[in-house]
N, C-alpha and C positions, 0 to 999 in steps of 0.2 A: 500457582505462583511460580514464576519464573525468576532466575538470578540472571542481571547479567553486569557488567561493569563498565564506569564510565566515567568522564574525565570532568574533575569539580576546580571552583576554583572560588576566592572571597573576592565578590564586587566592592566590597567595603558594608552596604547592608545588610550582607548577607551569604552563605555557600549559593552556587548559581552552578548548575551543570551544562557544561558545553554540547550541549543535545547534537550541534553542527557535525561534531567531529567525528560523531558513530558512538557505537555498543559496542562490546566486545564479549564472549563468550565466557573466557577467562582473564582474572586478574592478569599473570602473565601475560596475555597478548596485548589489555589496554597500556601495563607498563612497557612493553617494549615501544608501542607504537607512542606515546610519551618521549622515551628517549631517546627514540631513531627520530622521531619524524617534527619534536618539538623540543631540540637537547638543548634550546639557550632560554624557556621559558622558564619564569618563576610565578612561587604562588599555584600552582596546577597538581591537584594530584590525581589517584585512582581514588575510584568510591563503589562500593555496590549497589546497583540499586534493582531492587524490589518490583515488580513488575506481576500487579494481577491479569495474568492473563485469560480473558475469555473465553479463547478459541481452543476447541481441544489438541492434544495431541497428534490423533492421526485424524487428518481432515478427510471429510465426508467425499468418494468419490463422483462426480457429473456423472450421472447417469445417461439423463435424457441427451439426447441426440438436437444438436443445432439446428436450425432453418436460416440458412441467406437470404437476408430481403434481396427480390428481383430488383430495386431498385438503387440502393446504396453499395451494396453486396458484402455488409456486416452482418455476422453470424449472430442470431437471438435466441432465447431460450422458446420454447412456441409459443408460451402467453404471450408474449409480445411478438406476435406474428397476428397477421390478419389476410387473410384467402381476398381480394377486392377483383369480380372477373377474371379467377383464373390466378393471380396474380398474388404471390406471396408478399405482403407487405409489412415492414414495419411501423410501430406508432409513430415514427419520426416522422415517415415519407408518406405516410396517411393525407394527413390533410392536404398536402401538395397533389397527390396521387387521385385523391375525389375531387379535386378546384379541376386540373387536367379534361376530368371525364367529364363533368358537367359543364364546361365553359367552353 
């Protein structure tokens, strides 16, 4: 679970969070940027919000090593690479790449 804080405000239905305008780490920084950056609005406060986060901590580092499709020259993971004649392909430039050779 992650804290972070963000700026609410009543539509009239309802509190409604201004997702547009960012998160903020700390309370203090969502209030400053409130009153530096929004000092004539009303109706707008700070709020925390709660945040299940998924993703762990410290993220998993890439290991495996990239391959350049020969013919885009975007970097893929190798499962998405395919050898066509020599020729490192991606799935993308696949079917382009077999019409080419056959046609």
């Amino acid at each position: 679970m992650k804290i972070v804080y963000g700026l609410m405000t009543n539509t009239g239905s309802g509190n409604e969070f201004l997702y547009d305008l960012g998160v903020w780490e700390t309370e203090e920084a969502a209030s400053d940027y409130l009153a530096n950056k929004l000092p004539h609005s009303t109706g707008i406060w700070v709020e925390k919000i709660e945040i299940n986060d998924a993703s762990p901590e410290q993220f998993i580092p890439i290991t495996e090593k990239m391959i350049e499709c020969s013919q885009c020259g975007i970097e893929y993971s190798p499962e998405d690479i395919h050898v066509i004649d020599g020729m490192e392909v991606c799935l993308d430039c696949e079917p382009a790449l077999n019409e080419n050779l056959t046609g």
